[in-house]
N, C-alpha and C positions, 0 to 999 in steps of 0.2 A: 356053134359053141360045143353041141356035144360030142364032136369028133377031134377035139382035143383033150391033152388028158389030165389035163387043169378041172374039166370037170365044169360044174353050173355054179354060181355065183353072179359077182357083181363084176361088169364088163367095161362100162360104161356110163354117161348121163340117160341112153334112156333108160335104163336099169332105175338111177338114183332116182328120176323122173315115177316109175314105175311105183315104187316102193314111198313116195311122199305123196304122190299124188289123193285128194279124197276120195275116200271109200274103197283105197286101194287093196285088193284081194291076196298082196304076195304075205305068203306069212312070216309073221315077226317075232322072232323067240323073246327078244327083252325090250323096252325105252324108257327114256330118260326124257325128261321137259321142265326147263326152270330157266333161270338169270346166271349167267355168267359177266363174271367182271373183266374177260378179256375175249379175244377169240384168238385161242392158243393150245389147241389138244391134239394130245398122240398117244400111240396106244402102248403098251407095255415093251411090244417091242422096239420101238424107236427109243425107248428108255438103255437100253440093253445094247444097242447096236453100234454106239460110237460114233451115231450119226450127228451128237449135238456140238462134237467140234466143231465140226462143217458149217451147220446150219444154224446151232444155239440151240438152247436148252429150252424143252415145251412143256407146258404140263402133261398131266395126265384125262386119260379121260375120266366122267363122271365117277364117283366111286360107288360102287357096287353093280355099275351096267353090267358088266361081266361076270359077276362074281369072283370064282376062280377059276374058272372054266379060259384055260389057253389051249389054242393062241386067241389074239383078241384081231378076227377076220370077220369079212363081210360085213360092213359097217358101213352105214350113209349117217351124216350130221348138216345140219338146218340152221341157219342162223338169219334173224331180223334184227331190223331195229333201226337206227338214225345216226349218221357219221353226225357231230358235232362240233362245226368249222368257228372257231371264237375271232380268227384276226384271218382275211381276205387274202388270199394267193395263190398261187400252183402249188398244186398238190399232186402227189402220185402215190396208190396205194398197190399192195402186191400181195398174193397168194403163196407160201409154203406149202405144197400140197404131194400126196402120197397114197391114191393112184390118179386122182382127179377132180374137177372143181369149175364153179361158175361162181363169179361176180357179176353182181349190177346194180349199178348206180344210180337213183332218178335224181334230175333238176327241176328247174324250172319247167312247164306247161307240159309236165308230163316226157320231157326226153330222160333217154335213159340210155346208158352206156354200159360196155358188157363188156370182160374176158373170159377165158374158159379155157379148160385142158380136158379132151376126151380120150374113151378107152383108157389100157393101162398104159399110163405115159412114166418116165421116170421119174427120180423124185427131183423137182424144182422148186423154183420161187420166180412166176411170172406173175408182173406189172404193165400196166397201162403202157403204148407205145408215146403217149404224148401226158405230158402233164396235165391235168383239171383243171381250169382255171374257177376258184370257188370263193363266193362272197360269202358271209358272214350268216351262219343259219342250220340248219339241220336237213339234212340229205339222206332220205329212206336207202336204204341198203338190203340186197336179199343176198346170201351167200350160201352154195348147199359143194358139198365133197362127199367124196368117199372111198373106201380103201378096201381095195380085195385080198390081196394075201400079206403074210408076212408083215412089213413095217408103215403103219398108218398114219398120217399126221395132216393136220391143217392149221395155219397160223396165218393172222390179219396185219399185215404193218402199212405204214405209212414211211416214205423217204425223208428222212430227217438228217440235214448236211451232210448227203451224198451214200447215209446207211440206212440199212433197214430195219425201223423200231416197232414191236408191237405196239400197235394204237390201242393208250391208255384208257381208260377207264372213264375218265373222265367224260371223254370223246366218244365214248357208245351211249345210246340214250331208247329207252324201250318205247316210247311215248313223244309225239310231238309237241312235248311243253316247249315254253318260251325258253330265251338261253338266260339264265337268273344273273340277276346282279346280286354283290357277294356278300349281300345281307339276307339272300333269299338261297343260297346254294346246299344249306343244309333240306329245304323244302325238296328239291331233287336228288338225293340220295338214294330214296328207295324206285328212282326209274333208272339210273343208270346202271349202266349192262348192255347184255343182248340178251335175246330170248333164244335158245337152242332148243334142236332137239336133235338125241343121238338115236338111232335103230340099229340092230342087230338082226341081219335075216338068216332067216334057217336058211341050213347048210347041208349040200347034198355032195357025196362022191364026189 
């Protein structure tokens, strides 16, 4: 890496690996950790770039991780929590991602399904090669990306008649509660979401 002239940063998953992992020693200029009600963020420059014809329009990242310090590089984000399946079928979810990313899925006795995009890859939106076939329940979810230069983004959807919609709010859930019937659906309000976490690593030449 350092005989290019891009310099040290983030490269890769074991980089993202690197920097989440516990008690990890890379250091961290700023982080963010709380409930997000979608999983839909990019950074300042994906605002700016023209890219949301293409792809649609993403939030922002958390407000103040950066303060005003641009550009807004070298960033890995973390997200948990439980896809929330209410009516049994094939499902297919997908990644918007900008420079890279892992999904994984657990079932049933502990299987678990994975995609991912390593190093700096360009900006896409990969999906499962096969549909999910998914009964009615809550499905733990780990999802981690990250963005090294210029235009950052990562965005959660599910295929819905043939497009790709961010998975609602609804459908994220922090906590393996029951799925409420809708006299009890205000009692789950304060679990859904997902649990993020955004890091910022120092930055060298």
């Amino acid at each position: 890496i350092g005989s290019f002239t891009w310099g040290t940063g983030l490269w890769g998953l074991a980089d993202w690996a690197a920097i989440n992992e516990a008690g990890s020693s890379v250091p961290i200029v700023t982080s963010w950790t709380g409930l997000v009600a979608t999983i839909d963020h990019a950074d300042s420059e994906y605002a700016g770039s023209g890219y949301a014809s293409t792809w649609g329009a993403i939030g922002a990242l958390p407000t103040g991780l950066f303060g005003n310090a641009e550009p807004q590089d070298n960033w890995t984000s973390h997200y948990t929590g439980y896809l929330r399946i209410t009516d049994p079928g094939d499902y297919n979810f997908g990644v918007l991602y900008d420079d890279g990313f892992f999904l994984r899925i657990w079932g049933a006795n502990g299987s678990m399904v994975e995609i991912s995009s390593d190093f700096l890859s360009p900006r896409d939106r990969l999906g499962f090669a096969k549909d999910l076939s998914l009964d009615t329940g809550l499905y733990r979810f780990e999802l981690g990306a990250y963005d090294r230069l210029e235009v950052g983004a990562v965005n959660l959807a599910w295929l819905q008649n043939g497009r790709w919609v961010t998975v609602p709010t609804e459908h994220l859930v922090t906590d393996p509660v029951p799925i409420p019937t809708p006299g009890t659906v205000s009692l789950l309000l304060a679990a859904i979401g997902a649990l993020a976490m955004v890091r910022m690593k120092g930055k060298r030449g």
